[in-house]
ZAKOLMI-467352 format. One record per residue (C-alpha): residue number from 1; chain; z negated, x, y negated. Coordinates in Angstrom, 2 decimals, m for minus. Layout:
N
{resi->NUM&chain->A&up->Z&east->X&north->Y}
...
END
This chain:
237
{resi->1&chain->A&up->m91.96&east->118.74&north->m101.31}
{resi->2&chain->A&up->m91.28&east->115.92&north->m99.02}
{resi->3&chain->A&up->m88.09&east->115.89&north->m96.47}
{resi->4&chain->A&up->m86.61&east->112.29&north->m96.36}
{resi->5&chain->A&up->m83.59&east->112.03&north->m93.79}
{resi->6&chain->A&up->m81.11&east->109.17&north->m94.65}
{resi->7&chain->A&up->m79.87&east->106.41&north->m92.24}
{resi->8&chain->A&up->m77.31&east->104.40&north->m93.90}
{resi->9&chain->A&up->m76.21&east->101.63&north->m92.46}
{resi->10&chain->A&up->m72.90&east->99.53&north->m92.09}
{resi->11&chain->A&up->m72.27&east->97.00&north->m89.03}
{resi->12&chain->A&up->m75.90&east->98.17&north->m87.22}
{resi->13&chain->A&up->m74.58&east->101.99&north->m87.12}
{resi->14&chain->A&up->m75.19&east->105.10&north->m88.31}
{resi->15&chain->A&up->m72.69&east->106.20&north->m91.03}
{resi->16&chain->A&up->m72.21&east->108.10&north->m94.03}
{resi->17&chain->A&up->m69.73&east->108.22&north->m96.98}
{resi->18&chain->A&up->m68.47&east->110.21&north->m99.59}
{resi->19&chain->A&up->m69.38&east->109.16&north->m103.03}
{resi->20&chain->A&up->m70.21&east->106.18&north->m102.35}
{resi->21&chain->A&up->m66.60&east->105.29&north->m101.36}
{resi->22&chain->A&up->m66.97&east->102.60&north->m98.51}
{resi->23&chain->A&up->m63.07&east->103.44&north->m97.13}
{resi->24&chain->A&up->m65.09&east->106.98&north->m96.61}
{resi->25&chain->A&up->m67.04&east->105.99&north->m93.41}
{resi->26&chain->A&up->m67.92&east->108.07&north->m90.98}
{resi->27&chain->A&up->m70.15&east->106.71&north->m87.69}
{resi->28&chain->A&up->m72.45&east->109.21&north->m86.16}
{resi->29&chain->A&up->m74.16&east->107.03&north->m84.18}
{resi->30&chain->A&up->m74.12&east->103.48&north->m83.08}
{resi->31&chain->A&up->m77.79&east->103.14&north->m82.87}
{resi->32&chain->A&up->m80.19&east->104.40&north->m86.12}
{resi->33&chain->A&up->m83.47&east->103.82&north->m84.25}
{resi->34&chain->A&up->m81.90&east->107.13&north->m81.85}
{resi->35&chain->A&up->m81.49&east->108.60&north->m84.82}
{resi->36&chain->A&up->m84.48&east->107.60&north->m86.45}
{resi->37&chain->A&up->m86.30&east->109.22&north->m82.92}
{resi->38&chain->A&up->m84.84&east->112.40&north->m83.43}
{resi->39&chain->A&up->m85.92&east->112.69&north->m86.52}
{resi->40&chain->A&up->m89.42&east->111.79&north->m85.84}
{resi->41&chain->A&up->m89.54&east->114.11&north->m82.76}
{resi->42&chain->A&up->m88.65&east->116.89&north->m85.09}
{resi->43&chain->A&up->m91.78&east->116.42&north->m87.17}
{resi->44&chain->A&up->m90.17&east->114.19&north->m89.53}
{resi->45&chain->A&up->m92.74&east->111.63&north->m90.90}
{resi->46&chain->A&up->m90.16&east->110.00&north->m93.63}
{resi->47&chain->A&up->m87.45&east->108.54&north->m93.75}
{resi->48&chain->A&up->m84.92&east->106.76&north->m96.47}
{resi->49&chain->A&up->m82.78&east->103.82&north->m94.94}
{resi->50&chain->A&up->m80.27&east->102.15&north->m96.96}
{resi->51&chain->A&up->m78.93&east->98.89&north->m95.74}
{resi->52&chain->A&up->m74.87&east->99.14&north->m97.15}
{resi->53&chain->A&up->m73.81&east->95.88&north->m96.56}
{resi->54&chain->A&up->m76.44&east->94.47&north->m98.22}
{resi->55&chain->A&up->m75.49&east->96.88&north->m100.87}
{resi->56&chain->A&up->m72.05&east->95.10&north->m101.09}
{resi->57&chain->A&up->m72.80&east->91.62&north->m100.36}
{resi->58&chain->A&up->m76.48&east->91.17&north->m102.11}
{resi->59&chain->A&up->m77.23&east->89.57&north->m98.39}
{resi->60&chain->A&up->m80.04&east->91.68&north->m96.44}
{resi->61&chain->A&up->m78.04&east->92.32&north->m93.22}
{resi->62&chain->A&up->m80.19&east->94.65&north->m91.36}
{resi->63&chain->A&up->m83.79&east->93.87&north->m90.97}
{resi->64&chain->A&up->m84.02&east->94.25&north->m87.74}
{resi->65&chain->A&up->m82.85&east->97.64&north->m87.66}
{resi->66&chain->A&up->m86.00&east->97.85&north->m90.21}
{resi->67&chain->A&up->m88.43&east->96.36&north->m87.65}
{resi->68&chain->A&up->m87.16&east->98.14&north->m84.54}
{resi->69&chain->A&up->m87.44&east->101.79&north->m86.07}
{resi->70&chain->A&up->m90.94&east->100.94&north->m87.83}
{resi->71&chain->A&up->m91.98&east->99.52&north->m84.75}
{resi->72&chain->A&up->m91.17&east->102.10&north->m82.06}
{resi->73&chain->A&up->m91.70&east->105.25&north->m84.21}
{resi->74&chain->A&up->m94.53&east->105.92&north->m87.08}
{resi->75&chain->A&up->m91.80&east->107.20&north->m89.63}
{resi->76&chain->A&up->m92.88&east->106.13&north->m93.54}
{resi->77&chain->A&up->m89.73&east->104.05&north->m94.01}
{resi->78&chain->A&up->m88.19&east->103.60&north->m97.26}
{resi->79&chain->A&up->m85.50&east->100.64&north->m97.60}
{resi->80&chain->A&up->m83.19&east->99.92&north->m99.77}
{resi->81&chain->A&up->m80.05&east->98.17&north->m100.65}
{resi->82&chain->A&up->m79.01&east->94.87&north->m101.95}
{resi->83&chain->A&up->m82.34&east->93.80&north->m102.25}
{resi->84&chain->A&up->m82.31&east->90.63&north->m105.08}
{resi->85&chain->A&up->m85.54&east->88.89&north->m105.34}
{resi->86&chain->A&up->m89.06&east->89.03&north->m104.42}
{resi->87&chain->A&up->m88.40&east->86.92&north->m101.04}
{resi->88&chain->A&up->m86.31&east->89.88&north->m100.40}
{resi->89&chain->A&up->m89.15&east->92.42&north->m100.62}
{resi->90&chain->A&up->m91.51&east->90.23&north->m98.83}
{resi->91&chain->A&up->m89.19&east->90.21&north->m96.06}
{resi->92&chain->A&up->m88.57&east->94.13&north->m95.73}
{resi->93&chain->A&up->m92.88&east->94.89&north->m96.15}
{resi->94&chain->A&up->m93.28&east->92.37&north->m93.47}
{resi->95&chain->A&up->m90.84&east->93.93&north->m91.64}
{resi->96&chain->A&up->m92.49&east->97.35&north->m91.58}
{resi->97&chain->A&up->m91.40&east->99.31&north->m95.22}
{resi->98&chain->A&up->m93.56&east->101.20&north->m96.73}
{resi->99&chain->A&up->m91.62&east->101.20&north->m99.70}
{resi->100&chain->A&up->m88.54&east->99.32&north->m101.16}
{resi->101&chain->A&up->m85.55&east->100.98&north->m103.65}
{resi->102&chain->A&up->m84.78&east->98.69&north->m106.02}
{resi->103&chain->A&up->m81.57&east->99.75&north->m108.05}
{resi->104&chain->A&up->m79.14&east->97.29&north->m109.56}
{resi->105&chain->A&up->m81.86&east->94.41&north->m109.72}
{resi->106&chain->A&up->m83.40&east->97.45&north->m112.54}
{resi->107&chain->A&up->m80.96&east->96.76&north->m115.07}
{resi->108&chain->A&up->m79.30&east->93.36&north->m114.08}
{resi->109&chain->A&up->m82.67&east->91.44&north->m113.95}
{resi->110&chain->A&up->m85.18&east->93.69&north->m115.67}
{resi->111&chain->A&up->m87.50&east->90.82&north->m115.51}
{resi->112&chain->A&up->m87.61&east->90.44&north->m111.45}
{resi->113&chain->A&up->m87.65&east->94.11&north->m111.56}
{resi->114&chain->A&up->m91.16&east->94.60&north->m113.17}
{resi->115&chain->A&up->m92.55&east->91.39&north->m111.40}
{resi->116&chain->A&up->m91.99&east->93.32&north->m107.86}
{resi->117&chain->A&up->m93.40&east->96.59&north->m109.66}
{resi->118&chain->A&up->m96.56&east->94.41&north->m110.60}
{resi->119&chain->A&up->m96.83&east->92.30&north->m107.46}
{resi->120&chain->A&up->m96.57&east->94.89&north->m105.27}
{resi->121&chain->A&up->m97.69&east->98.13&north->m106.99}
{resi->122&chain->A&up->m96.09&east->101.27&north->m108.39}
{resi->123&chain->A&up->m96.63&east->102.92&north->m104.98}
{resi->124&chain->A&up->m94.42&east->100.50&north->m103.36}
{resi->125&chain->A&up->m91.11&east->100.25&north->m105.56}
{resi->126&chain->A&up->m89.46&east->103.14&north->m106.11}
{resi->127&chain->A&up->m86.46&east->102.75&north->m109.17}
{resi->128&chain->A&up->m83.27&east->103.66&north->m107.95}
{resi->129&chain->A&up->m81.34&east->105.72&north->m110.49}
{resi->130&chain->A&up->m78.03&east->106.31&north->m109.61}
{resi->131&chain->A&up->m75.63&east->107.76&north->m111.84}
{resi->132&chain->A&up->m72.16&east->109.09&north->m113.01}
{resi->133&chain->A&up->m72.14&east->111.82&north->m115.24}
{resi->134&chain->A&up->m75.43&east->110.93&north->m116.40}
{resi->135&chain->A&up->m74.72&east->107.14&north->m116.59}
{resi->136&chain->A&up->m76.00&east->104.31&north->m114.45}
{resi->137&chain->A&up->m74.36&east->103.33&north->m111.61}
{resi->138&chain->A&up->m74.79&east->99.37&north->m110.38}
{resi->139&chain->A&up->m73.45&east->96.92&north->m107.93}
{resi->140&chain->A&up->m72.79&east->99.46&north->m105.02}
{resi->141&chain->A&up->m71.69&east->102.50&north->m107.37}
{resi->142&chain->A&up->m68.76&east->99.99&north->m108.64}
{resi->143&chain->A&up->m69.99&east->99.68&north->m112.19}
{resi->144&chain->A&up->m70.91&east->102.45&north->m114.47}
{resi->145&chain->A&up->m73.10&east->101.49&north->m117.38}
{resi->146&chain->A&up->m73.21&east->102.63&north->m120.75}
{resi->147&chain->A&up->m76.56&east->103.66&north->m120.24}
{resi->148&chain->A&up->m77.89&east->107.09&north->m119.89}
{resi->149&chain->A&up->m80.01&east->108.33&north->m116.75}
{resi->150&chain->A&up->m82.73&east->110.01&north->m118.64}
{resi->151&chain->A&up->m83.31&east->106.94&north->m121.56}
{resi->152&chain->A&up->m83.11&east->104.79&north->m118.53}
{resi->153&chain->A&up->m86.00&east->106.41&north->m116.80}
{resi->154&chain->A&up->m88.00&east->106.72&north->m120.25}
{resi->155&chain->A&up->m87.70&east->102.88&north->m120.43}
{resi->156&chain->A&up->m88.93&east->102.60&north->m117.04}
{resi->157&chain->A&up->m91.73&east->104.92&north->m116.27}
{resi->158&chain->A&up->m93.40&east->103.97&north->m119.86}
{resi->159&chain->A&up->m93.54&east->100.18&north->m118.08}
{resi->160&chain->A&up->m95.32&east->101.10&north->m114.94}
{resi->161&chain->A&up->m93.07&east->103.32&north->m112.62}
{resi->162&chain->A&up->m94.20&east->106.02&north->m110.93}
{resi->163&chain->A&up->m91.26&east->107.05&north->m108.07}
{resi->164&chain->A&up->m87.66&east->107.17&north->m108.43}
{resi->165&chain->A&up->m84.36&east->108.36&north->m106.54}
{resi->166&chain->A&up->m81.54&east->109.77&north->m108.39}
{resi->167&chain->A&up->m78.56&east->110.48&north->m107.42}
{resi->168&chain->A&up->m75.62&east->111.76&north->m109.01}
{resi->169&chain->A&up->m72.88&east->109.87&north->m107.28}
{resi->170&chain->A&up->m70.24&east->113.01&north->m107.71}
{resi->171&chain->A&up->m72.49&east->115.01&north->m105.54}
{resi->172&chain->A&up->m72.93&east->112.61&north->m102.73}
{resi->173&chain->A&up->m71.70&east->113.19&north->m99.15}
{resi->174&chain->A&up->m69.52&east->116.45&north->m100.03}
{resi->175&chain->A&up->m72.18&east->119.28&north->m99.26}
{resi->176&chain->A&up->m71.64&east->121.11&north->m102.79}
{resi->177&chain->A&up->m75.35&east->121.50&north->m103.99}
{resi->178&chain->A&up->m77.61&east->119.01&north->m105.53}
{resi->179&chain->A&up->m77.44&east->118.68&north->m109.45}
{resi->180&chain->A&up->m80.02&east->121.12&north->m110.32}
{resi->181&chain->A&up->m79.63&east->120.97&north->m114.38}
{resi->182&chain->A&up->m79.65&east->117.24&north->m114.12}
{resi->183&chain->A&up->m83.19&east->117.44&north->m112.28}
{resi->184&chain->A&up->m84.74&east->119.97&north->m114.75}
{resi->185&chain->A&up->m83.71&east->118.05&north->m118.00}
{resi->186&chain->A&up->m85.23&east->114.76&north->m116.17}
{resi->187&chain->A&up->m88.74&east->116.55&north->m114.97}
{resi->188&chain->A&up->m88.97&east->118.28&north->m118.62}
{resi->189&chain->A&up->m88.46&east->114.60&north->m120.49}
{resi->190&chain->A&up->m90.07&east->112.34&north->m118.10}
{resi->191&chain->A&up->m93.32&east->111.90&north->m116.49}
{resi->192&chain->A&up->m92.54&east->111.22&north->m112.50}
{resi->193&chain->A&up->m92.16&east->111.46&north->m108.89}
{resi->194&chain->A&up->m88.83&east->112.64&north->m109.11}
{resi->195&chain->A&up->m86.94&east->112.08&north->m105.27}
{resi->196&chain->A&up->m83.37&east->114.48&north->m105.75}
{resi->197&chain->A&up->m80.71&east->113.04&north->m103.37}
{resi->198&chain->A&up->m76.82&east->113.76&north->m103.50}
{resi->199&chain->A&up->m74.95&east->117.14&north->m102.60}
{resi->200&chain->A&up->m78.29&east->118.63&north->m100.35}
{resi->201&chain->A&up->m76.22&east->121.35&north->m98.01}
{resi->202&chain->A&up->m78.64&east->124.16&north->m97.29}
{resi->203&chain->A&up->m82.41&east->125.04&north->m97.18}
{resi->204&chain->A&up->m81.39&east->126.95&north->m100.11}
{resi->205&chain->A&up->m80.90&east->123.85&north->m102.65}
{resi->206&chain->A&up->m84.26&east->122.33&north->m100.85}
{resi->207&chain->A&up->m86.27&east->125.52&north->m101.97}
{resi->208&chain->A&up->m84.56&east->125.19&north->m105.85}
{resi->209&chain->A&up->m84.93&east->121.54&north->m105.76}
{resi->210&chain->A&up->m89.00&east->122.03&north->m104.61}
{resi->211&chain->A&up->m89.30&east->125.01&north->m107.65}
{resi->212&chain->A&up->m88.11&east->122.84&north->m110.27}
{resi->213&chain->A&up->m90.55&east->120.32&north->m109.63}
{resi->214&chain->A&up->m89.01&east->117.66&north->m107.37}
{resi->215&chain->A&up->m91.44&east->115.26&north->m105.23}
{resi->216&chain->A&up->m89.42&east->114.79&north->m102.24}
{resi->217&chain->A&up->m85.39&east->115.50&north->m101.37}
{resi->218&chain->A&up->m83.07&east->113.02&north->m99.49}
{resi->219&chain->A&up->m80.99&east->114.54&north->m96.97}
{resi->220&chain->A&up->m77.89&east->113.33&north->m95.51}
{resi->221&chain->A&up->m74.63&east->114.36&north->m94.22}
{resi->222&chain->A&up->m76.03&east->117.96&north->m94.31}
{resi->223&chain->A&up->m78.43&east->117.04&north->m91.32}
{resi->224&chain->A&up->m74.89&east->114.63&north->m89.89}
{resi->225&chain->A&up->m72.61&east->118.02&north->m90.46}
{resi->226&chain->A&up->m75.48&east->120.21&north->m88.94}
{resi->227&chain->A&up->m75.28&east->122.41&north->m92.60}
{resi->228&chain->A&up->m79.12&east->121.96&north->m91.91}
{resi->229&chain->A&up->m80.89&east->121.91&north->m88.71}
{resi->230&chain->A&up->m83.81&east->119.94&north->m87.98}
{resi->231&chain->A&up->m85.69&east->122.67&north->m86.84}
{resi->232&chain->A&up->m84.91&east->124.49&north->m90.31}
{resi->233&chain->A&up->m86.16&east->121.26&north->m91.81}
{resi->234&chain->A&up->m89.78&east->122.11&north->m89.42}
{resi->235&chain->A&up->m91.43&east->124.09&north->m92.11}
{resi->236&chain->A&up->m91.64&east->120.77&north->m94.70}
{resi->237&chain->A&up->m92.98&east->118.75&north->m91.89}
END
């Protein structure tokens, strides 16, 4: 199972929230690529970067943070956030992603969704699915749809995708354990590369999350909080 630290971003730091509650901010660090360095000098090779302003304002506010950490280190960077068109995605490939999230653009413009998923491959796009007790979350975690998580991935996957991120937003940032039923009832209905993220605390919920079938985990605030060390993390290198 793949280890993916998080960087998100607000203002060009390092922050995290909890649940996805903005007036939640915490700054670790006012510069992610010395983050992002730490990481890879730990035997890190991934990492997931999430661009929250963009996130709020649909604007992409922090590309260069993008290009300086895929420049000066040879993490597999992961970007996402606020991301609304194919210009968009051009932008964050050329700026050194490996891959883009693409969440909110999913169900809001299905159509511009599966054109990037075409264009630029299954291996490239990964489907954000956030949810709320097991119901879409859009537009920054401020709308919850009536749509459920696992009929949403269903849709998806049986048009082309191969990766997605879910996260149940009542897990996030609070260091209570990931959602472990929600995973298994996902991985037994749907045919994926299944990246858990939300509630990660200790190498214990890394070594349940890798047993029930999970591709990768995104870890947070437990690396922030020091719940897990990044020489515990050495062994998934």
């Amino acid at each position: 199972m793949r280890i993916i630290p998080a960087i998100d971003i607000i203002e060009g730091k390092c922050v995290r929230l909890t649940k996805g509650d903005y007036n939640t901010k915490k700054i670790y660090n006012e510069d992610p690529l010395e983050v992002a360095k730490k990481f890879e000098a730990a035997g890190i090779r991934y990492l997931h970067l999430v661009d929250l302003d963009a996130a709020k304002t649909k604007v992409l506010r922090h590309v260069g943070v993008l290009e300086r950490i895929a420049t000066e280190t040879a993490l597999r960077i992961d970007f996402g956030g606020g991301i609304q068109s194919k210009a968009d995605a051009n932008t964050l490939f050329n700026a050194g992603a490996a891959q883009i999230t693409l969440g909110s653009i999913a169900v809001r413009k299905p159509d511009l969704f599966y054109d990037c998923l075409h264009t630029f491959g299954a291996d490239k796009i990964i489907l954000g699915a956030d949810c709320l007790n097991r119901k879409i979350a859009t537009n920054a975690w401020n709308r919850i749809e009536d749509i459920n998580i696992i009929d949403f991935l269903q849709e998806k996957t049986a048009r082309g995708v191969r990766y997605a991120v879910v996260t149940e937003i009542s897990k996030d940032g609070v260091l209570s354990g990931p959602d472990d039923a929600l995973y298994k009832d996902i991985l037994q209905q749907v045919d994926l590369q299944l990246i858990a993220s939300g509630g990660i605390s200790k190498t214990g919920d890394l070594e349940r999350l890798k047993a029930i079938g999970c591709e990768a985990a995104i870890i947070g605030k437990a690396i922030y909080e020091q719940t897990i060390s990044l020489k515990q993390l050495e062994k998934y290198a």
